[in-house]
C-alpha positions in Angstrom: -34.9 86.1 108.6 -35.7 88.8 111.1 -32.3 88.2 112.9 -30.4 88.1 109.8 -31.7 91.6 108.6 -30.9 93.1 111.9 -27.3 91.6 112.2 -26.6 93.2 108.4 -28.1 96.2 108.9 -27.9 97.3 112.7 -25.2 96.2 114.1 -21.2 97.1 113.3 -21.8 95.0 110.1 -23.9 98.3 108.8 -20.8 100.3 109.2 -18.9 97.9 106.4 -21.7 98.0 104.2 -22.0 101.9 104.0 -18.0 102.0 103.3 -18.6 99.1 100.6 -17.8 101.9 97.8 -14.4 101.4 99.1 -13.6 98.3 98.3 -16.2 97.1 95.5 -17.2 98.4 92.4 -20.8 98.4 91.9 -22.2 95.5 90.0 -25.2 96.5 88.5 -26.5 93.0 89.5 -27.4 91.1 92.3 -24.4 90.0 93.6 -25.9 87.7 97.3 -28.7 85.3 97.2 -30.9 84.2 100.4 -32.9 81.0 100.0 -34.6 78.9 102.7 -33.3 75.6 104.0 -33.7 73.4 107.1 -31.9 74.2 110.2 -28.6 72.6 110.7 -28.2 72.2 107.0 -24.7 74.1 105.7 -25.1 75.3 101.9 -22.2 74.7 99.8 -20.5 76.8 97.8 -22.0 75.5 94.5 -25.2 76.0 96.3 -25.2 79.8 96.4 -23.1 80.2 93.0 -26.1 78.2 91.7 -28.7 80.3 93.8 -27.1 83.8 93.0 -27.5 83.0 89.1 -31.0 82.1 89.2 -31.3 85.0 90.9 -29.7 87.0 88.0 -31.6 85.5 85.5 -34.9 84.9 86.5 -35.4 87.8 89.8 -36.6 87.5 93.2 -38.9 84.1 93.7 -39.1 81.6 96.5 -35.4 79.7 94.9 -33.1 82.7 95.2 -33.9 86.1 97.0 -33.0 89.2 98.6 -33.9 91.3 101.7 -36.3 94.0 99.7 -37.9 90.7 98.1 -38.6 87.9 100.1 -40.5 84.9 100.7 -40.8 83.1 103.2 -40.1 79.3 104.3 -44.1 78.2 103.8 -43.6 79.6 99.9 -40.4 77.9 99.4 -41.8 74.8 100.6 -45.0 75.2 98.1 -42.6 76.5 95.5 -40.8 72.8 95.5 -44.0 71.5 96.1 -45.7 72.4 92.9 -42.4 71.9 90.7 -42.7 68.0 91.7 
């Protein structure tokens, strides 16, 4: 997570996201999801669509997430754990 949050925020990428006013209009909503899964596991498409909507409806919680709100992999796993 660490290395994610410096790769979008300190590096060149930061650049693109301060001129993001350029080429986006502001949503209002959350418009990227992060959610834990095991390494060398790709997400699909449907996946994050699926992921970002939660997000919009329900908020931040160990199935769908953002940088200023996270969780991490232990309360993911005891998320699932406790819905089974």
């Amino acid at each position: 997570m660490q290395a994610l949050q410096h790769y979008v925020y300190r590096t060149v990428h930061a650049e693109l996201i301060r001129q993001r006013a350029q080429w986006f209009e502001r949503l209002g909503r959350p418009h990227y999801a992060l959610w834990w899964i095991p390494a060398g596991t790709l997400p699909t498409v449907e996946q994050a669509v699926q992921r970002v909507q939660h997000l919009q409806a329900h908020g931040p919680s160990p199935h769908a997430f953002m940088f200023h709100r996270s969780y991490t992999a232990e309360d993911a796993a005891a998320a699932v754990r406790a819905s089974t």
